[in-house]
C-alpha positions in Angstrom: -40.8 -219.7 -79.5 -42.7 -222.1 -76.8 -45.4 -222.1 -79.4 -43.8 -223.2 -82.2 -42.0 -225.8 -80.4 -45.9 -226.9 -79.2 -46.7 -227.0 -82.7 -43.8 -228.7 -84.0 -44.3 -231.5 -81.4 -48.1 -231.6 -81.6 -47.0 -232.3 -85.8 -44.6 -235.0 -85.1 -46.6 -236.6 -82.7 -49.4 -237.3 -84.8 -47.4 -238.2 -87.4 -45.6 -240.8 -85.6 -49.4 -242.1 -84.5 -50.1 -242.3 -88.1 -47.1 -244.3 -89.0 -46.7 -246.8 -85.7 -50.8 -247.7 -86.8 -49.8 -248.3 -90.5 -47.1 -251.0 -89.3 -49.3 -252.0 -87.0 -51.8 -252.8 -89.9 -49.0 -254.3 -91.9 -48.2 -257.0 -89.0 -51.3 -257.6 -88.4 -54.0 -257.0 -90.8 -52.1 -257.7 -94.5 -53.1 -261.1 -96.1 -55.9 -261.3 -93.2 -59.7 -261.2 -93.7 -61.5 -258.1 -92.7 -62.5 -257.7 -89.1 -65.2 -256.1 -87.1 -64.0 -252.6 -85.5 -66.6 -250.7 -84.0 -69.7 -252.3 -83.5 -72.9 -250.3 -81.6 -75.8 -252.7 -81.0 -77.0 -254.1 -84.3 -75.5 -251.5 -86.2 -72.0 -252.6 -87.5 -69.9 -249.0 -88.4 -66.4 -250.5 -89.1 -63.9 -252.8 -90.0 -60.6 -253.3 -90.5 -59.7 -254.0 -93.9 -55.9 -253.3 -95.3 -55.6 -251.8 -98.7 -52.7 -250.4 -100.3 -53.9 -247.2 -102.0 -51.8 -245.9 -105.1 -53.9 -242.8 -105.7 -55.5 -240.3 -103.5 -58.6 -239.9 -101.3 -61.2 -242.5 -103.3 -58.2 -243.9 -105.6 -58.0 -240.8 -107.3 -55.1 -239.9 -109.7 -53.8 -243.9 -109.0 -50.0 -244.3 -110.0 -49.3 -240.4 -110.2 -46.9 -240.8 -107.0 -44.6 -237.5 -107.9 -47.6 -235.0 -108.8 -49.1 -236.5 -105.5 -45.6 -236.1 -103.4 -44.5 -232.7 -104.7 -48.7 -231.5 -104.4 -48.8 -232.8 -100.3 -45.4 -231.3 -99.8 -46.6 -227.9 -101.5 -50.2 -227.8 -99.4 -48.2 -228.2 -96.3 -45.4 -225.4 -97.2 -48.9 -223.2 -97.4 -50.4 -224.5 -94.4 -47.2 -223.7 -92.5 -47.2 -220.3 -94.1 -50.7 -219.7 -92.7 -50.0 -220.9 -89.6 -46.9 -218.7 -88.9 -49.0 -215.6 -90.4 -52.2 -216.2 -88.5 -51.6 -218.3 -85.7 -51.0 -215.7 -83.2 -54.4 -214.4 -84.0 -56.5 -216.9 -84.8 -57.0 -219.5 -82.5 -58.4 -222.3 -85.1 -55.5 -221.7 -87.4 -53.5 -223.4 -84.4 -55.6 -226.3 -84.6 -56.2 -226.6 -88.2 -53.0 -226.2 -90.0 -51.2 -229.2 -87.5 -53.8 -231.6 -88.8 -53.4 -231.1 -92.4 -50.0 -230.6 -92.4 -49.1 -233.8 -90.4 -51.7 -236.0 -92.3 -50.6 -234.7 -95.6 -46.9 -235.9 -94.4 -48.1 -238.9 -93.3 -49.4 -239.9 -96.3 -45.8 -238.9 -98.2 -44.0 -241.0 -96.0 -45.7 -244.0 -97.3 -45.6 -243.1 -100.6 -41.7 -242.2 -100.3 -40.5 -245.8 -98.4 -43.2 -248.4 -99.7 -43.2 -247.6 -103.1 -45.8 -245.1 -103.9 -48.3 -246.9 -101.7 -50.2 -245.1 -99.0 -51.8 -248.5 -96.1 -55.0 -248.1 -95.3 -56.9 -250.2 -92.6 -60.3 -248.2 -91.6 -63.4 -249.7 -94.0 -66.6 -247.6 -93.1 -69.5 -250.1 -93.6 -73.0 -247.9 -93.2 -72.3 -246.6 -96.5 -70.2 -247.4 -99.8 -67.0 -245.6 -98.9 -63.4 -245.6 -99.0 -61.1 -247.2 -96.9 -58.9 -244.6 -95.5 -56.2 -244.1 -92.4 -55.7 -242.3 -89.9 -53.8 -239.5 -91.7 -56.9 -239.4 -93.8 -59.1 -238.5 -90.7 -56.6 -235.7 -89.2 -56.9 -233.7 -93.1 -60.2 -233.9 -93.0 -60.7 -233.1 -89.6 -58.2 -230.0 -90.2 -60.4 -228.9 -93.3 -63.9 -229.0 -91.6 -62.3 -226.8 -89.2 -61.1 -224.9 -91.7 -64.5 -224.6 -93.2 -66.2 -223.8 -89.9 -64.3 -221.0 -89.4 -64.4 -219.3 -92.5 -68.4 -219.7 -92.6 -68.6 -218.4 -89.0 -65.8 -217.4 -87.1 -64.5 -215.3 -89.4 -67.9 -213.4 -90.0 -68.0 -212.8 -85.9 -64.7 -211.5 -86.2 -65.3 -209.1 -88.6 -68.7 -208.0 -87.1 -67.0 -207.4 -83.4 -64.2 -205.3 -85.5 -66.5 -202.8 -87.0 -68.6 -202.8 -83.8 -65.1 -201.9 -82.3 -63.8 -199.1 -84.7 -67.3 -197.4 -84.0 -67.2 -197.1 -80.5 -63.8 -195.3 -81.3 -65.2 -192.7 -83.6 -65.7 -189.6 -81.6 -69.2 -188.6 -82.1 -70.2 -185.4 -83.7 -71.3 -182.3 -81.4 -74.3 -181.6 -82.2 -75.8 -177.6 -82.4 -77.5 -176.4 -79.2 -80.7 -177.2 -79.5 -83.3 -174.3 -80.3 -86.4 -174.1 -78.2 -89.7 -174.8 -79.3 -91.8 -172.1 -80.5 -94.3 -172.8 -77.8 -91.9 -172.3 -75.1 -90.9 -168.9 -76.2 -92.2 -166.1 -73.9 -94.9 -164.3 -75.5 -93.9 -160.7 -76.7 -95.7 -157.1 -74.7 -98.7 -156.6 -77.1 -98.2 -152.7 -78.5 -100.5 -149.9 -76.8 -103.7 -148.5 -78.8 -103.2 -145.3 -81.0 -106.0 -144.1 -78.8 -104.1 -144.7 -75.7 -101.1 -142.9 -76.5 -100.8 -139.6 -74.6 -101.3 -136.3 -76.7 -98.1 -134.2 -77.1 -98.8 -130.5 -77.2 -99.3 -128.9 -79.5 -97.3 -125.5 -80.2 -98.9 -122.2 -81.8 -97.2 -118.5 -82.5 -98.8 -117.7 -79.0 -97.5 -120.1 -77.0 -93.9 -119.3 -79.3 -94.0 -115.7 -78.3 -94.6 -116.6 -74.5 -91.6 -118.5 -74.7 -89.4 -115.7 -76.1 
């Protein structure tokens, strides 16, 4: 029960991160220029641009706000599913599912109070990318996780399981073991013919005698 509460809360708290940034990008960033974010050195990484994204991840499917709505709610009803099957055994299911689940929802929210429209704020500048949120980052954060795990963790798993369920197989007695021939002890060798003493021998004399 404490975990699910945990879970619950860890959910709604990111979700209300998500949403208290997107209104702060609304007050602050609509109708404005774009801004440097993150600068290292020479090297500017970010700025902070607002968009209003009808679509998915990279504008995809723009304008298709119910297949989009009914699609996030349906990926989360999974992820919760997984997480209330495997959770208790699988440690990055715990940390995966929240993240998908609650940037998934994140995402609905917007597109269920501002009209289909999902803000976005974070403009990556190294490379010709997207401009995404921070819903965005907690899927994909959730599904590289995800990917990890099934690529390795699941492989260990699997390999300590087997290495377990052998230990528990009782070995086999094996047969006394018979000894080699060289360690046999060598058998008496038979006595010569011409050793043998010579029994009597008995003739009608010696038959006579006797009677």
């Amino acid at each position: 029960m404490i975990s699910v509460i945990l879970t619950a809360a860890a959910i709604l708290a990111l979700i209300g991160i998500d949403q208290a940034i997107k209104l702060w990008a609304i007050a602050n960033l609509q109708g404005q220029p774009a801004r440097p974010f993150l600068q290292l050195g020479s090297l500017d990484w970010m700025h902070l641009r607002y968009m209003e994204n009808s679509g998915a991840a990279f504008s995809m499917l723009s304008g298709s706000r119910g297949f989009l709505v009914i699609f996030a709610v349906i990926m989360s009803a999974v992820c919760l599913y997984i997480l209330n099957r495997f959770g208790r055994t699988r440690r990055w299911v715990r940390i995966a599912m929240p993240l998908v689940v609650a940037g998934g929802l994140g995402n609905v929210i917007d597109r269920l109070i501002r009209g289909g429209r999902v803000v976005d704020y974070l403009d990556f500048q190294l490379c010709n990318f997207a401009v995404f949120n921070f819903a965005d980052i907690c899927v994909t954060a959730g599904v590289i996780v995800i990917v990890f795990a099934l690529l390795f963790l699941e492989k260990e798993e699997k390999s300590a399981k087997k290495a377990k369920l052998a230990k528990r197989i009782p070995f086999a007695r094996t047969a006394a073991a018979l000894p080699e021939a060289g360690t046999l002890p060598d058998a008496e060798p038979l006595a010569e013919a011409g050793t043998l003493e010579t029994l009597p021998v008995l003739t009608e004399d010696s038959d006579h005698a006797d009677a």
